[in-house]
C-alpha positions in Angstrom: 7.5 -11.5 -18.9 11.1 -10.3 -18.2 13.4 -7.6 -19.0 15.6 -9.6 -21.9 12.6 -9.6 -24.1 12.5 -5.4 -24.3 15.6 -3.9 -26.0 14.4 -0.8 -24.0 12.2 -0.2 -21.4 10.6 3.3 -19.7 8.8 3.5 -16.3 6.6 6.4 -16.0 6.3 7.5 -12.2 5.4 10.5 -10.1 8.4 9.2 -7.8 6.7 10.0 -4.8 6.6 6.6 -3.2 10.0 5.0 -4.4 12.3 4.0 -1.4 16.1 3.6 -1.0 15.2 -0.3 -1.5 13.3 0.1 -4.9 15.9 2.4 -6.2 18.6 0.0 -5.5 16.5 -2.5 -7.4 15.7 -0.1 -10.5 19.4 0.3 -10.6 19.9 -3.0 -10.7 17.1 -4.0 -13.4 17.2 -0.9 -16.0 20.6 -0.4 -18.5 21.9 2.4 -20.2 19.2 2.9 -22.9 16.6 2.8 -20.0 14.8 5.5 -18.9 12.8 6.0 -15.9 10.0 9.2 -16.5 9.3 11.4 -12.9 6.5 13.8 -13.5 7.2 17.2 -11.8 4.7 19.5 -12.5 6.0 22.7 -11.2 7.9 23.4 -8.3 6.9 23.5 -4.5 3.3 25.7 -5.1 2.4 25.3 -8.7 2.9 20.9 -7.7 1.3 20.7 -5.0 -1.7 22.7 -6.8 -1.3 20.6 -9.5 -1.4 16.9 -7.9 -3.3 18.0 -4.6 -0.2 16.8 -2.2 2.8 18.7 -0.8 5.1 15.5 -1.8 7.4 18.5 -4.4 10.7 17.9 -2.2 10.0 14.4 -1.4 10.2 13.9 -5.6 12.7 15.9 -5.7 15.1 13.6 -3.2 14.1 10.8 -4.9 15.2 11.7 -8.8 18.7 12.9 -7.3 18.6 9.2 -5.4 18.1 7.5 -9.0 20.6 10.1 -10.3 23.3 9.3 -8.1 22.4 5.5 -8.4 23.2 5.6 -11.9 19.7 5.6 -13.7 18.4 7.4 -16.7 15.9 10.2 -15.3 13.4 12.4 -17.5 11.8 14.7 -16.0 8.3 15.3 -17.9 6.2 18.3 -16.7 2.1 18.4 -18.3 1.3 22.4 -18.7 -2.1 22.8 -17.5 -3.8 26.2 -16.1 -2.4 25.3 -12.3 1.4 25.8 -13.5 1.6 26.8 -17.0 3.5 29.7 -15.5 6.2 27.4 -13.8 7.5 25.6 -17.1 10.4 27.7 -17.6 11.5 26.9 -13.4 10.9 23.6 -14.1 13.1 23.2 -17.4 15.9 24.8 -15.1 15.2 22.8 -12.2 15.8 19.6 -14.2 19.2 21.1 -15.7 20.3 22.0 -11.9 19.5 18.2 -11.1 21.4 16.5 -13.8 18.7 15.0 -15.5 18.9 13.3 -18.8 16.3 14.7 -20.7 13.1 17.3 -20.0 9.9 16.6 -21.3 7.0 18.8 -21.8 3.7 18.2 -23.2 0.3 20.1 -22.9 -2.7 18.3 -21.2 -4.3 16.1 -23.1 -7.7 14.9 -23.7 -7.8 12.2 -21.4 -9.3 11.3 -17.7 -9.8 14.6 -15.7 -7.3 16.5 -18.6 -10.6 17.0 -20.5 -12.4 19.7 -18.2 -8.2 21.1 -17.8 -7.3 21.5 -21.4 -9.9 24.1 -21.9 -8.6 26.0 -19.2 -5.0 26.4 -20.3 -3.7 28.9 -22.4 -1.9 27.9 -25.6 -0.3 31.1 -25.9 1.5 30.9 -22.4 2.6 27.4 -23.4 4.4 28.5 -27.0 5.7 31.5 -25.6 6.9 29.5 -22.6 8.4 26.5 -25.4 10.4 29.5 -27.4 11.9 30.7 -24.5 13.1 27.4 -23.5 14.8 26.6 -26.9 15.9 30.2 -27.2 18.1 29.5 -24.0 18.9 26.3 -24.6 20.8 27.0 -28.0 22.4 30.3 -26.3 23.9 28.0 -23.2 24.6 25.5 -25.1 22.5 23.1 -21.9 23.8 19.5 -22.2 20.4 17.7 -21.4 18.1 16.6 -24.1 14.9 18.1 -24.9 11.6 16.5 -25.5 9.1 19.2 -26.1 5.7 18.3 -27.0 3.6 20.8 -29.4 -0.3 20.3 -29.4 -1.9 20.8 -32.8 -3.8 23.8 -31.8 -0.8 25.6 -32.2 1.5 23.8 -34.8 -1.2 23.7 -37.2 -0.8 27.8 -37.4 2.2 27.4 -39.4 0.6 25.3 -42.0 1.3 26.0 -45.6 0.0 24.4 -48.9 2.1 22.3 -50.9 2.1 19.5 -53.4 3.3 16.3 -51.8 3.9 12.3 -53.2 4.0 10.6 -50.4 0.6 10.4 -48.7 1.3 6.5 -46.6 3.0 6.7 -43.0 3.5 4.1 -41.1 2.0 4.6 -37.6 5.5 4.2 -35.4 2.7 3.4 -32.4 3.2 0.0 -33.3 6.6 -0.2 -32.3 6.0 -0.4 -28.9 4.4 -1.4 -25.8 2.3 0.6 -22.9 1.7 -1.4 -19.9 -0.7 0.0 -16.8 -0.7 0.0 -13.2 -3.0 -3.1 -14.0 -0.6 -4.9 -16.3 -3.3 -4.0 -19.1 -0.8 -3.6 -22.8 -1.9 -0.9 -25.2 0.1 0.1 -28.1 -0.1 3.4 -26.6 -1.5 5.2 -23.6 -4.4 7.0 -24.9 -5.8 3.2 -26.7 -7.6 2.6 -23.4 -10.2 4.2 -24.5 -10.9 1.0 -27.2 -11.7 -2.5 -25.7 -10.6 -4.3 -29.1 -7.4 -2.1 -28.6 -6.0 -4.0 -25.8 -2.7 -6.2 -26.3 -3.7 -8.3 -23.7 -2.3 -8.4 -20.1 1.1 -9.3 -18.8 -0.4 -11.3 -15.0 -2.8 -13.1 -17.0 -2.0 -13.7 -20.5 1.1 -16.2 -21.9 3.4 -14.4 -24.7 2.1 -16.5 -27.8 -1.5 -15.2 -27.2 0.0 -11.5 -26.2 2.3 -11.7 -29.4 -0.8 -12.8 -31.5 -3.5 -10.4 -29.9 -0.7 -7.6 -31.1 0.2 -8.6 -34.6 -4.3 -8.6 -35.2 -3.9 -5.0 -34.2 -0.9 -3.7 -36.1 -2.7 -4.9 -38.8 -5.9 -2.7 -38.4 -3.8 0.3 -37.4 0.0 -0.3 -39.4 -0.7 2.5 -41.9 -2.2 6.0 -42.4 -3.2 6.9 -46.3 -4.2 10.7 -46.7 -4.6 10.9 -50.1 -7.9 12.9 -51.1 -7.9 14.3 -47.7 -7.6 17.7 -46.2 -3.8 17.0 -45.1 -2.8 16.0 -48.5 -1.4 19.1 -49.4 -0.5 20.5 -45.8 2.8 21.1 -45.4 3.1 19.4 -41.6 1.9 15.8 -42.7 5.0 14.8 -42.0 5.7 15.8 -39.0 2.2 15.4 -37.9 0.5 12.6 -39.8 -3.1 13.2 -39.3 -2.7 14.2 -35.9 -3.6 12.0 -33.2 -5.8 9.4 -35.1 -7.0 8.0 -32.0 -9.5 10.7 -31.6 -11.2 9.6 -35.1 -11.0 6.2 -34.7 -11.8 3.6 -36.0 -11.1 6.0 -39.1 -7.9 7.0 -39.1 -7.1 9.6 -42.2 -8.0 12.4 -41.2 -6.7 15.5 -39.5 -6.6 15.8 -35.1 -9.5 18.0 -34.3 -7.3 20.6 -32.8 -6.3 21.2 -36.4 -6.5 24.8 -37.6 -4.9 24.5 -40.8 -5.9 26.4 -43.7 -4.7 24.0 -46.6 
């Protein structure tokens, strides 16, 4: 599979083991609507007690190499309990660096982020998120922002309301996850479903890939919430049921970090 048949492509990378060679060749690979992803989560202490290896200024060299080479960098940063109380430092480390885009999402559900997410404070994370877009709007910051808000805590500012149109489309289908493996998902978190697998990009030809993907969209294409709990919550559009993943194979119904009170 090659490059011509994405109209945009995203690496996700922790950057730590990227090389003047490789860069050159990102450069040379990725356009202007490309994006590679470096997770930094936190700066020198708050990484290295995140990830378990002193590599923070070896990343750090690396995103302003892919900078200066002319590639799209987003810095993402996953608040857990280990540097919750770094965001902020890290949101201004990645406007110092001349980064694209920051990105900040809470740990999720997934791998070792299970045991994590109970151990990290909502309330640092939305006080951290406020102050972030508090001082973004005051400077005026040219770098876009990508921030992430769990349900646990958007789901407080619920209201009831009488809504029409109860039918999203899930936007998951539009495109394509692929693993260290070369495994294809729809998206990241449909690992976790056998019969949710695309198919695999070393092993598989397009036509069966292509085919394998439209049987998919078509069990997963639409969310319908009507006689359901979210019907009449005033976030279904912004949220649409959540993250159905964690309900599936039924999809309509709300995350179960929902708090609502529709």
């Amino acid at each position: 599979m090659q490059k011509k048949n994405f109209p945009v492509v995203e690496v996700f990378t922790n950057a730590f083991l990227l090389n003047e060679d490789l860069i050159e060749e990102l450069s040379t690979v990725l356009g202007k609507n490309d994006f590679i992803q470096v997770s930094l989560d936190g700066l020198e202490d708050s990484y290295k007690q995140q990830r378990g290896i002193d590599g923070y200024n070896n990343v750090v060299d690396n995103i302003k190499k892919l900078i200066s080479a002319g590639v799209n960098i987003r810095i993402n940063m996953t608040a857990t309990q280990y540097n919750e109380f770094d965001i902020f430092n890290v949101y201004k480390k990645s406007i110092e660096l001349g980064c694209k885009t920051f990105s900040l999402s809470f740990v999720v559900s997934l791998r070792k982020g299970v045991a994590v997410r109970n151990e990290t404070s909502f309330t640092e994370y939305e006080r951290a998120i406020n102050l972030i877009r508090l001082h973004h709007n005051e400077k005026k910051i040219n770098m876009n922002l990508r921030i992430f808000t769990p349900l646990e805590i958007k789901s407080r500012y619920a209201e009831s309301i009488n809504q029409e149109d109860l039918i999203y489309f899930n936007d998951n289908v539009l495109h394509w996850t692929i693993d260290a493996e070369g495994n294809i998902y729809n998206f990241i978190d449909h690992y976790k479903f056998k019969e949710l697998k695309i198919g695999n990009i070393y092993s598989d030809n397009v036509s069966k890939i292509n085919d394998k993907n439209l049987d998919i969209q078509r069990k997963i294409l639409y969310k319908k919430f009507t006689n359901t709990k979210c019907a009449n919550c005033s976030l279904l559009k912004s949220c649409q049921g959540g993250n159905y993943i964690d309900n599936y194979p039924n999809m309509n119904y709300p995350g179960k970090g929902c708090v609502a009170n529709v």
